[in-house]
C-alpha positions as CSV (number, residue, x, y, z in Angstrom):
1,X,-14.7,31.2,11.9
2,X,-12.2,31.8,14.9
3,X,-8.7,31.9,15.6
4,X,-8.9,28.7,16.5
5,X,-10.9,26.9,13.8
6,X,-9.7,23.5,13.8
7,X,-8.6,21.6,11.1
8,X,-10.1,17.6,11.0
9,X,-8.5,14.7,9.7
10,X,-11.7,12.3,9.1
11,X,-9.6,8.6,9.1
12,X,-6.9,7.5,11.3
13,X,-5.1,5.3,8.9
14,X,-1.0,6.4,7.4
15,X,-2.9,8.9,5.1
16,X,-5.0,10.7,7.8
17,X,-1.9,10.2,10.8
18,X,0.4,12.0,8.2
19,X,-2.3,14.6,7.2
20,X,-2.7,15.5,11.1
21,X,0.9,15.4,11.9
22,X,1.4,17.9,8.8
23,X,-1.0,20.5,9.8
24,X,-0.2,20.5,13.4
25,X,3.8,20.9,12.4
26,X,2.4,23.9,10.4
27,X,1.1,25.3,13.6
28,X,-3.0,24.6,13.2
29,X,-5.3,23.0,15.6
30,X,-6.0,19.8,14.2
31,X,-8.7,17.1,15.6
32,X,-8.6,13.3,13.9
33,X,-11.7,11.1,13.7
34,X,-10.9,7.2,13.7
35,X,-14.4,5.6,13.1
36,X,-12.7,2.0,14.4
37,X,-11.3,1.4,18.2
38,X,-7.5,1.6,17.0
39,X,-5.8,3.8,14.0
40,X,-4.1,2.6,11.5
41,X,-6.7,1.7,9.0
42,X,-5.2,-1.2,6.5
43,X,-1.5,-0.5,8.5
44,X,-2.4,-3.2,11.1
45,X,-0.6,-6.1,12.0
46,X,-1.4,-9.1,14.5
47,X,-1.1,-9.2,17.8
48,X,1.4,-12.1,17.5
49,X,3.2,-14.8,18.2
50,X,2.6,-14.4,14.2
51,X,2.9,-10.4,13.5
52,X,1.5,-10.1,10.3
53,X,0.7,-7.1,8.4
54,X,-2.7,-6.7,6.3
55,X,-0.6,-8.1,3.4
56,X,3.2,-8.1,2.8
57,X,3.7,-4.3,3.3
58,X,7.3,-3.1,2.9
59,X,8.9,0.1,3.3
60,X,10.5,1.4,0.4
61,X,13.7,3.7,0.2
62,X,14.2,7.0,-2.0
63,X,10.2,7.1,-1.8
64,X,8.4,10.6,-0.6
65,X,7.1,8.5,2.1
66,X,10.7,6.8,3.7
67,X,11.8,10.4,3.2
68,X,9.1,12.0,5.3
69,X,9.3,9.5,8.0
70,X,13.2,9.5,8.2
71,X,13.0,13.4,8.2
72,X,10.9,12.6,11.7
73,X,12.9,8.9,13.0
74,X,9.5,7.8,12.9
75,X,10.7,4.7,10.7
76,X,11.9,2.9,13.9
77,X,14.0,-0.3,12.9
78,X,13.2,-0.7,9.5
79,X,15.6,-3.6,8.2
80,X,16.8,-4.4,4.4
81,X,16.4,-7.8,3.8
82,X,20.1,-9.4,2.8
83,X,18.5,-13.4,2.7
84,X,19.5,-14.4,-0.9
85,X,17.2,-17.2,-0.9
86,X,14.8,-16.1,-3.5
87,X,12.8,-18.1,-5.8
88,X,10.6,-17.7,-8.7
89,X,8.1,-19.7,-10.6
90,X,7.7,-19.8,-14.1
91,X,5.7,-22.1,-16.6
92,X,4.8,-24.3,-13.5
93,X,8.1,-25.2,-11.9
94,X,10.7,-23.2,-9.1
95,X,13.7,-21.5,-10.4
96,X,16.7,-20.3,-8.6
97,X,17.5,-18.1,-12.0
98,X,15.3,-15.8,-13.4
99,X,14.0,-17.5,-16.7
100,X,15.6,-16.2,-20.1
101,X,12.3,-14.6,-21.1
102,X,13.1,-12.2,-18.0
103,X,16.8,-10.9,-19.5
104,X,15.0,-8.2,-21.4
105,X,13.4,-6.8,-18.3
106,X,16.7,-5.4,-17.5
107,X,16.7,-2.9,-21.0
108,X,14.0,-1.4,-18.8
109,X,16.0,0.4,-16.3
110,X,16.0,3.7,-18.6
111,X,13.5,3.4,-20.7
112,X,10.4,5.4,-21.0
113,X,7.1,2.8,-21.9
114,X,4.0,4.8,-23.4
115,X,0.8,5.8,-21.1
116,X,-1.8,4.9,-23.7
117,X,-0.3,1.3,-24.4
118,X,-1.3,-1.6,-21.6
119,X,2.0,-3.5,-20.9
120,X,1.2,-6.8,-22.2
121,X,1.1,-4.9,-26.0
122,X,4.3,-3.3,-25.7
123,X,6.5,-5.6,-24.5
124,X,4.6,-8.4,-27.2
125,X,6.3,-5.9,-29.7
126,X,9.4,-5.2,-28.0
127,X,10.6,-8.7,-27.0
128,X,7.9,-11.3,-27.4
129,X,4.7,-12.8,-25.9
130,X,6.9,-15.2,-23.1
131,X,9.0,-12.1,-22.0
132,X,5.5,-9.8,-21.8
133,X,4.1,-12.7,-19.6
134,X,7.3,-12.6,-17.2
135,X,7.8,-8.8,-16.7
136,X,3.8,-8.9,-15.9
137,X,3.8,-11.4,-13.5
138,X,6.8,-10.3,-11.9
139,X,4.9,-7.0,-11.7
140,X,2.4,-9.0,-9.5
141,X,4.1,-8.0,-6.8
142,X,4.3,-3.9,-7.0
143,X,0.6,-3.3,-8.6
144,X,-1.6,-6.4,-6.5
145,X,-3.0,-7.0,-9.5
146,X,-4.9,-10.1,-11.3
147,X,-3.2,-9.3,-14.8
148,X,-0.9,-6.3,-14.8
149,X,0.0,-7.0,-18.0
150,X,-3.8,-5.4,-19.2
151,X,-2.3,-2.0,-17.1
152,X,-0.2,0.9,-18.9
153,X,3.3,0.5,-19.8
154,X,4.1,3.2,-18.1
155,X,2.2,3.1,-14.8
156,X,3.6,-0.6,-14.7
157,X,7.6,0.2,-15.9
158,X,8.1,3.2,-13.5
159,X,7.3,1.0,-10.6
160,X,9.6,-1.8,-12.0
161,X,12.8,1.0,-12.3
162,X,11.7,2.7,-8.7
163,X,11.8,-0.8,-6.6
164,X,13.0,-3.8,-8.8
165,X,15.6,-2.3,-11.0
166,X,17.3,-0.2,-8.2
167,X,21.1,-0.4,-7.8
168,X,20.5,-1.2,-4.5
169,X,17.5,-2.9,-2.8
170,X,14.9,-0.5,-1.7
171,X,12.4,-2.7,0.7
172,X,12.8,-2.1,4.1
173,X,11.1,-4.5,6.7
174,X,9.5,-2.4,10.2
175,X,10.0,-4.4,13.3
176,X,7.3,-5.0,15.2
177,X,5.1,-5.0,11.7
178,X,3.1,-1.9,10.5
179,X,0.9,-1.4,13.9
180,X,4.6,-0.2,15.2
181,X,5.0,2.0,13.0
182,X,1.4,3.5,13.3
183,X,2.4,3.5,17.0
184,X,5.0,5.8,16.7
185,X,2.9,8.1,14.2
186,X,0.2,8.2,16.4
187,X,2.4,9.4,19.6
188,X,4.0,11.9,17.2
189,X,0.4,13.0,16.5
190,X,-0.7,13.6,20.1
191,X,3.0,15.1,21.2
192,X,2.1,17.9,18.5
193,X,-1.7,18.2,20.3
194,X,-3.5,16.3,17.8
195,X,-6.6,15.9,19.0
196,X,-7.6,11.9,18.6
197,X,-10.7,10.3,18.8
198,X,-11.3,6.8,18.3
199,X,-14.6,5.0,17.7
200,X,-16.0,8.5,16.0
201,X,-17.1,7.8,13.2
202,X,-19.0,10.2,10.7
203,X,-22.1,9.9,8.6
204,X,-22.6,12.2,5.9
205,X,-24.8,14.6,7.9
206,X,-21.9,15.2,10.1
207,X,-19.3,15.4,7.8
208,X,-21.7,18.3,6.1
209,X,-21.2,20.0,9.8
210,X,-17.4,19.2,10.1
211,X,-17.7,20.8,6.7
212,X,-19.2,24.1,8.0
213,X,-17.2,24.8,10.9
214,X,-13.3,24.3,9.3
215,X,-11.3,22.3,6.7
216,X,-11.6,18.6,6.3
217,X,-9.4,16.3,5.4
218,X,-10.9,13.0,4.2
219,X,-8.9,10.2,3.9
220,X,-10.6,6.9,3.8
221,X,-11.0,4.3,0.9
222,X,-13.1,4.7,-2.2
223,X,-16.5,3.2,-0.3
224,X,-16.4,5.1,2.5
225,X,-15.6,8.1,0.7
226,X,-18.7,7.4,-1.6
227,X,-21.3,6.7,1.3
228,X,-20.0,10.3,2.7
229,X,-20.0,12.2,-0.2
230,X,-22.7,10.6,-2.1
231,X,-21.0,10.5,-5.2
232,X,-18.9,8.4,-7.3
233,X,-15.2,9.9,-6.4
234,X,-13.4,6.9,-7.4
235,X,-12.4,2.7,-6.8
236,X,-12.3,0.4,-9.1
237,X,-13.5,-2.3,-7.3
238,X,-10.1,-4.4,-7.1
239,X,-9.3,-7.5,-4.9
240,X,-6.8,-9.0,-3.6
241,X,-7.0,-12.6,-2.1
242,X,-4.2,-12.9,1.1
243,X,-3.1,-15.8,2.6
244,X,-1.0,-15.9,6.1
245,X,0.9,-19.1,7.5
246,X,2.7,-19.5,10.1
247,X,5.2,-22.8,10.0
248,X,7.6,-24.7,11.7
249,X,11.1,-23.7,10.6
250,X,12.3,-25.3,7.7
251,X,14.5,-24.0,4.6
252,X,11.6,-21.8,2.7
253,X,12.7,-19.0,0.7
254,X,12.5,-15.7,1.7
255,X,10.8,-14.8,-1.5
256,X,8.4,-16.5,-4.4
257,X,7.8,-14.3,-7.0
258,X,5.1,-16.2,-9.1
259,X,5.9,-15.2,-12.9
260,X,2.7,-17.1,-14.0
261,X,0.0,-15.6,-11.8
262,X,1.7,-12.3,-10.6
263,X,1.7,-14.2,-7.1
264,X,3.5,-12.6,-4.2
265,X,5.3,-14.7,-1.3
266,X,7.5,-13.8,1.2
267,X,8.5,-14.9,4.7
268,X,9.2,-11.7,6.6
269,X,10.6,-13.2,9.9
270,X,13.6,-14.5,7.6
271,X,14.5,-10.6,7.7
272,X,12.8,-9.9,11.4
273,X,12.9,-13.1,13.8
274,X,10.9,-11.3,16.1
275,X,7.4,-11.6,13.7
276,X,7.3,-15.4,15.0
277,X,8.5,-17.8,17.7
278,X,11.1,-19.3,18.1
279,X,11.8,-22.3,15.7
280,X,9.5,-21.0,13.1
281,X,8.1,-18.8,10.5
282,X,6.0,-16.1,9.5
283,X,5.5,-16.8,5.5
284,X,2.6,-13.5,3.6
285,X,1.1,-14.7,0.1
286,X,-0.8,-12.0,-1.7
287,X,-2.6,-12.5,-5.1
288,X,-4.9,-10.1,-7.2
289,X,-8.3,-11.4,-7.9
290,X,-9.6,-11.9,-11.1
291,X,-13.1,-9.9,-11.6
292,X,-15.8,-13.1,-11.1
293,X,-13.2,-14.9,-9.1
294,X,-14.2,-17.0,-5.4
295,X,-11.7,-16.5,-2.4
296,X,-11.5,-20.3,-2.3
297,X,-10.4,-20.4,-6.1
298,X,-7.8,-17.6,-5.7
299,X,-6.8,-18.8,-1.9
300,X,-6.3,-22.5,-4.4
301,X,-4.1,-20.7,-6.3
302,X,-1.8,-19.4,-3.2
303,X,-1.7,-22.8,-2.0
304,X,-0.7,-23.7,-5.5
305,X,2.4,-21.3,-5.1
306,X,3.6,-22.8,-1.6
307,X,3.1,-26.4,-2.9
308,X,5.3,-25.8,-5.6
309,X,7.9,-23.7,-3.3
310,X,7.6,-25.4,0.5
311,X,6.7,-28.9,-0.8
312,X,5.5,-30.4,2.7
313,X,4.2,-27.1,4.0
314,X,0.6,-28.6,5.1
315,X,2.0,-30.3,7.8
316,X,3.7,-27.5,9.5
317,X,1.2,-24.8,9.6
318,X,0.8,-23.5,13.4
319,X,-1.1,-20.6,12.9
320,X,-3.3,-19.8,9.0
321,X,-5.4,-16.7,8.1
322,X,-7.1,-15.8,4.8
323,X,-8.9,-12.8,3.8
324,X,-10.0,-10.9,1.0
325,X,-9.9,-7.3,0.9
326,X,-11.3,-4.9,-1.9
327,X,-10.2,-1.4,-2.9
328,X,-7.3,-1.6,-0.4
329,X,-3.9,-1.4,-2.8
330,X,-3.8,1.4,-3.9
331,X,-4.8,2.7,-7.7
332,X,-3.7,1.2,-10.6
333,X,-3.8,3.2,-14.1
334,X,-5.2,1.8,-17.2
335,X,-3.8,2.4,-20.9
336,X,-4.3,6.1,-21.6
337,X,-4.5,7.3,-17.6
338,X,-1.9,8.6,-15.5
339,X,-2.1,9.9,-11.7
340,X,-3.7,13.0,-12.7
341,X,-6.7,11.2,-13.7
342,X,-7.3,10.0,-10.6
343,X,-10.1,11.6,-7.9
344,X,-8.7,15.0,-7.1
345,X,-7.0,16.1,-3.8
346,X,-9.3,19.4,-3.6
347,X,-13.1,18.7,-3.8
348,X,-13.8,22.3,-3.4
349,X,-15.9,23.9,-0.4
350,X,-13.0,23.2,2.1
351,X,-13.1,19.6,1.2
352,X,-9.7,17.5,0.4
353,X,-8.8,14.1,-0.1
354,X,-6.1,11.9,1.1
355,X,-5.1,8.3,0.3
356,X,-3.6,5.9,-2.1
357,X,-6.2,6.1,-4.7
358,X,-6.6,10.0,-5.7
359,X,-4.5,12.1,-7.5
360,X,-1.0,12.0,-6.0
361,X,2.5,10.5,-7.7
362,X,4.0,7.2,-6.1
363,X,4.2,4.0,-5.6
364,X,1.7,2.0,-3.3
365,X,1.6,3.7,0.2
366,X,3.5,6.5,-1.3
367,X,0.3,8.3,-3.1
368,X,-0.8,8.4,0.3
369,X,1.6,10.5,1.8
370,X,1.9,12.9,-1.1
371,X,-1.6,13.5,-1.3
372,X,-1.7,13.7,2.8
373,X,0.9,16.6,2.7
374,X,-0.8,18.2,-0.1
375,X,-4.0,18.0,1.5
376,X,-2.5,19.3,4.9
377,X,-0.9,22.2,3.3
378,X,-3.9,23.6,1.5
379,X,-5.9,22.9,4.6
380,X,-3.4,25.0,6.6
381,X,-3.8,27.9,4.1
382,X,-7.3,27.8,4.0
383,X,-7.5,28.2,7.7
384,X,-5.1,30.6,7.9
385,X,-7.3,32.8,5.3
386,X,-10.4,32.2,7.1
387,X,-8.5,33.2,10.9
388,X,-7.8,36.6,8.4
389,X,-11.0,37.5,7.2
390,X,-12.3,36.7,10.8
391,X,-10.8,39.5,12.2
């Protein structure tokens, strides 16, 4: 090796853009490799008149990564949504209060749940079958989930006192939708001499060369990471059905949360106009898929939830996308697993992983920082060790 042995990010998406920005802040050369024609990864919104993100992301205060962005102003305008016009469905019909099966959900704010007990289980015991079915589905939203009641108590309850059972409300909407925000990273990236390269993608031949000539960072989702180390390092094979609408104005809430089916709804340009023209609405269903599930039986199901909240809706679509995307929220921990059991952060051999899905605290987009800055800083060491014993 040489003074200058670079360090290389392999993925361009929030994970690999904060792995780069790290190491070059520590003072290493650092090259990224973006396989598609734009970074970002799954942080992409549309072009517009309809900005939508990949699914409803949200920023979330007093998380490692709003820290580590704020520490940089790299959040931009990231707004808190005030709209009090929030629904929820429960046993079929739209409620403005949350049902009384929910009430116990609030006990929850300081209590610790057990890792090797799913959630469903323990609340069953604690409070009853219809409260267990509430707290799950309203868990929908923070785990993307088919059934986060089958998940552990504790993987499930932390994320329910970090982002619902806050004194204050922790999402935080980013103008312009995530692609802004990758925007901004990105600059940042090349201002500290980030070396980018998009439409460079890597086979695993070449990530055995990146491999001999300097660190590596990899930080892509579970399949890629397989095809490119050959090995099983992780994924569970999750999917999440989304469905995007974009509507003439009328009075929609600003949030569903679907107690029954752990449904997700929310209509962003309540909170940002700009996500939609004038005189309508930008409205971001999301929707775990159950194992043997079609995307037109779980896209049913979304309907299903704006039927029951935007009676009429049909008739005022302008703009509609569906998708289904798989291993692309994050990890989810089973009764008896934490974080730790996740695939490791250091594959040995100058090898690291970054991403949502290995073993990193947080919630959602969150693991992916963490593991990103760990990553970075035992890259940086690394290199600095081998520029040593070069000399």
């Amino acid at each position: 090796m040489t003074g200058r042995t670079e360090i290389t990010v392999v993925g361009g998406g929030l994970a690999g853009l904060i792995a780069a920005v790290e190491a070059a802040e520590a003072g290493a050369p650092v090259r990224l490799l973006e396989a598609r024609r734009r970074l970002g990864g799954r942080a992409t919104s549309t072009p517009g008149p309809f900005v939508a993100n990949l699914g409803p992301h949200a920023l979330y205060a007093g998380t490692e990564l709003w820290d580590w962005l704020r520490r940089r102003d790299l959040q931009g305008r990231a707004v808190t949504p005030r709209s009090p016009h929030m629904v929820l469905r429960w046993e079929g019909r739209i409620r403005r209060l949350p049902p009384r099966a929910l009430a116990p959900v609030l006990r929850l704010r300081r209590t610790a749940a057990p890792v090797d007990v799913d959630l469903r289980t323990w609340l069953t015991d604690r409070s009853g079958p219809d409260t267990a079915a509430a707290v799950a589905g309203l868990a929908g939203a923070l785990t993307f989930d088919h059934d986060p009641g089958r998940l552990s108590a504790a993987f499930v309850v932390e994320r329910l006192q970090r982002i619902f059972l806050r004194p204050t409300v922790a999402a935080r909407y980013v103008d312009g939708g995530w692609s802004a925000l990758v925007g901004r990273l990105g600059a940042h990236a090349r201002t500290l001499g980030v070396r980018i390269e998009l439409d460079a993608g890597v086979d695993a031949a070449g990530l055995d060369e990146l491999r001999a000539a300097g660190p590596v960072i990899l930080a892509v989702e579970p399949g890629a990471a397989r095809r490119l180390l050959g090995d099983d390092v992780g994924g569970d094979g999750r999917r999440v059905a989304l469905l995007d609408v974009g509507l003439a104005r009328a009075r929609d809430p600003y949030v569903v949360i679907d107690l029954d089916e752990a449904i997700f709804s929310t209509r962003p340009s309540a909170v940002l106009p700009g996500l939609a023209p004038d005189g309508a609405d930008v409205v971001q269903l999301s929707g775990g898929m159950a194992p043997d599930e079609t995307l037109d039986d779980a896209e049913a199901r979304l309907e299903a939830v704006l039927d029951a909240a935007s009676p009429g809706w049909r008739g005022r679509v302008e703009w509609r996308r569906q998708a289904a995307v798989r291993e692309a929220t994050g990890a989810v921990d089973l009764p008896g697993a934490t974080w730790r059991d996740r695939p490791a952060i250091d594959r040995g051999d100058g090898l690291w992983l970054a991403g949502d899905w290995v073993a990193a605290p947080g919630h959602l987009a969150e693991v992916g920082c963490t593991s990103a800055v760990t990553a970075a800083g035992a890259a940086v060491a690394a290199r600095g060790a081998a520029v040593v014993a070069s000399f």
